[in-house]
C-alpha positions as CSV (number, residue, x, y, z in Angstrom):
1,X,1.8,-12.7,16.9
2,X,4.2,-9.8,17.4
3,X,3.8,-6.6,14.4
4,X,7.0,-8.0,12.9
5,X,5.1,-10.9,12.0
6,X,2.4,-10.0,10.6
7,X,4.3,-7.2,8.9
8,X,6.3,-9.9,7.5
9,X,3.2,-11.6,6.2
10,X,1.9,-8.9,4.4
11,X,5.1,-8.2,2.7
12,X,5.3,-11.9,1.7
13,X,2.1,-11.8,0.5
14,X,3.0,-8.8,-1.8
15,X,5.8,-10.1,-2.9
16,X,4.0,-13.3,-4.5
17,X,1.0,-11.3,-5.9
18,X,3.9,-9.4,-7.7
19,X,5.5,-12.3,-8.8
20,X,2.2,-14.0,-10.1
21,X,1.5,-10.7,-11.7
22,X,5.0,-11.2,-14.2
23,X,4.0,-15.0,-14.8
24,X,0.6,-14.3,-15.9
25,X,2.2,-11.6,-18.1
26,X,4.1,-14.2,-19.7
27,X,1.1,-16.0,-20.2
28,X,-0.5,-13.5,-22.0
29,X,-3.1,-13.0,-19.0
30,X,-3.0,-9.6,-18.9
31,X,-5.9,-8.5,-17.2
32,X,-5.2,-11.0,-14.4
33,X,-1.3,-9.4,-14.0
34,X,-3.1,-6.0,-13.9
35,X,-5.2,-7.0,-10.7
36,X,-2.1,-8.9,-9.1
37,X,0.1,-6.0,-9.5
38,X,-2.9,-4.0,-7.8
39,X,-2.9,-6.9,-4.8
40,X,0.9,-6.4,-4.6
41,X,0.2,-2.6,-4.2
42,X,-2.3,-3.1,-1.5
43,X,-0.6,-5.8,0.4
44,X,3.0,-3.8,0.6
45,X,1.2,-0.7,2.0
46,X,-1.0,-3.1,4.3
47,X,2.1,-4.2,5.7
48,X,3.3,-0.9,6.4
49,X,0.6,0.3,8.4
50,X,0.4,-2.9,10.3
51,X,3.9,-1.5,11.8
52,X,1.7,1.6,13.1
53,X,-1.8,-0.2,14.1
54,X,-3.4,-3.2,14.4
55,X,-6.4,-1.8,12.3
56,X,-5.4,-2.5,8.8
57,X,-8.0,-0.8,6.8
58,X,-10.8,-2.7,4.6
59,X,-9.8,-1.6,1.5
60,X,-8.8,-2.0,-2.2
61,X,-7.8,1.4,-2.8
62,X,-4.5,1.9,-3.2
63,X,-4.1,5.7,-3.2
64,X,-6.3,5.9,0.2
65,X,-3.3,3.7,1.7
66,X,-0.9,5.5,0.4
67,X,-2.6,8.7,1.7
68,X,-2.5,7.2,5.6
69,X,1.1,6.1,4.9
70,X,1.8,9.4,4.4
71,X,0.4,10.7,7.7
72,X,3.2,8.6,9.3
73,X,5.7,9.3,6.5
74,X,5.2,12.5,4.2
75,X,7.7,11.0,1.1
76,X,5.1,8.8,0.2
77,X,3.4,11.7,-2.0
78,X,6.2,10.0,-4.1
79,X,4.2,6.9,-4.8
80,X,0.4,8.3,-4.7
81,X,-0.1,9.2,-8.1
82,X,1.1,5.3,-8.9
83,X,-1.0,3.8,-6.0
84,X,-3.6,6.0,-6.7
85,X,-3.4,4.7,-11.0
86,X,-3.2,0.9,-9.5
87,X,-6.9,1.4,-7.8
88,X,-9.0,0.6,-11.0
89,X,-7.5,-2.7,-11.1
90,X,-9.2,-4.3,-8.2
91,X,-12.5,-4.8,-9.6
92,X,-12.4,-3.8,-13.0
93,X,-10.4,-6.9,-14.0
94,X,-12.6,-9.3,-12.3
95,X,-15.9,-9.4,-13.6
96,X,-16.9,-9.8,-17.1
97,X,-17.6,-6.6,-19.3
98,X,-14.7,-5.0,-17.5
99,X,-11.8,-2.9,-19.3
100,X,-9.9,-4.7,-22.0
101,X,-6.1,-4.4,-21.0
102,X,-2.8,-5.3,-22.9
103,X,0.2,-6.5,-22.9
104,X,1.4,-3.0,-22.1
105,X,-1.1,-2.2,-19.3
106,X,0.2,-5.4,-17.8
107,X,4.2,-4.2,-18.0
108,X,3.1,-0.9,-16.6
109,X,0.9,-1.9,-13.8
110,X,3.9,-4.6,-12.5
111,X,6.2,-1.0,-12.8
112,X,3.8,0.4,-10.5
113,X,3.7,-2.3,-8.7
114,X,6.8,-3.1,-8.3
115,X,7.9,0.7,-7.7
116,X,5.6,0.8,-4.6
117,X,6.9,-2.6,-3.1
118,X,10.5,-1.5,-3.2
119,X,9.8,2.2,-2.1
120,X,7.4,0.5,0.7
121,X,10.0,-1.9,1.8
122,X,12.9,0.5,1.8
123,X,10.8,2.2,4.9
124,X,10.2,-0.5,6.5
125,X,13.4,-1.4,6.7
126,X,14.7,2.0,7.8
127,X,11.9,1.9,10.4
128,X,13.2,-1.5,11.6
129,X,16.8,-0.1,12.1
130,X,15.1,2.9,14.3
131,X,13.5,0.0,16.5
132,X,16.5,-1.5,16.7
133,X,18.9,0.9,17.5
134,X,19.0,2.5,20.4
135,X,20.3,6.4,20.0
136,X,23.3,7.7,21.9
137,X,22.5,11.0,23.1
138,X,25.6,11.3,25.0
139,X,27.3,11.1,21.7
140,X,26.7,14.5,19.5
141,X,28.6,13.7,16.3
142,X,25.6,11.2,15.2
143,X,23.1,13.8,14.5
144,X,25.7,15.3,12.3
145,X,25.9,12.8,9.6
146,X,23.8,12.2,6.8
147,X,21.4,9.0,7.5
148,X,22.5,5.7,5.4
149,X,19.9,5.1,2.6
150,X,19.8,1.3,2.1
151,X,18.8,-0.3,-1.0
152,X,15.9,-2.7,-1.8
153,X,16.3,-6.6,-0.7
154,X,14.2,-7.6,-3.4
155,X,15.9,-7.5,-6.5
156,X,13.0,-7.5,-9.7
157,X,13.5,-5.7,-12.8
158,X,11.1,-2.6,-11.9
């Protein structure tokens, strides 16, 4: 199995715990959305290391993935306060005599959540398009324009 695959997998992965995370919102599960959106959180930055090592850390802590993600891409201090407020979710929502959470926690953690996936994939992609391409050094007049941003292939309402 190549990195794109497994890459691939994790971001799949995300993807449904985000989704699962909206439908148990709309079934009034809110505690259960909080720790999905927190499993979507993990997964996407899971899947963005995995395109730097094959040691994907052991981990439920969202803001200490973030934090390596950012020694391969500084911008992601965008996302750690977010990653970092998605954390509490992984066991607190799991056992019994954990936190009570509402509707509202719900909404917001799937924001998080859902902020992080698209940020997190909007790398990836731009790191696939650098594997891809091949520069042209010969060529000057590419290092003059400004890089094209692309937008998210995942369209939620985040």
């Amino acid at each position: 199995m190549n990195e794109h695959d497994i890459t691939a997998k994790w971001v799949k992965k995300a993807a449904i715990d985000l989704q699962s995370a909206d439908v148990l919102l709309g079934a009034g599960i809110a505690s259960n959305s909080c720790y999905f959106s927190q499993q979507a959180g993990e997964k996407i930055l899971k899947g963005y290391l995995s395109t730097f090592t094959d040691e994907i850390p052991r981990t439920h802590n969202v803001g200490q993935l973030c934090r390596q993600c950012m020694d391969n891409d500084a911008s992601f201090s965008e996302i750690l306060r977010i990653s970092t407020d998605l954390t509490e979710f992984a066991t607190a929502t799991r056992y019994p005599g954990g936190v009570d959470l509402s509707k509202e926690d719900a909404e917001e953690a799937i924001q998080k959540a859902g902020r992080i996936f698209v940020f997190t994939q909007n790398h990836m992609e731009l790191l696939e398009q650098d594997f891809d391409e091949e520069p042209d050094f010969e060529d000057k007049s590419d290092f003059d324009e400004e890089p094209e941003q692309s937008g998210p292939t995942m369209r939620m309402s985040f």
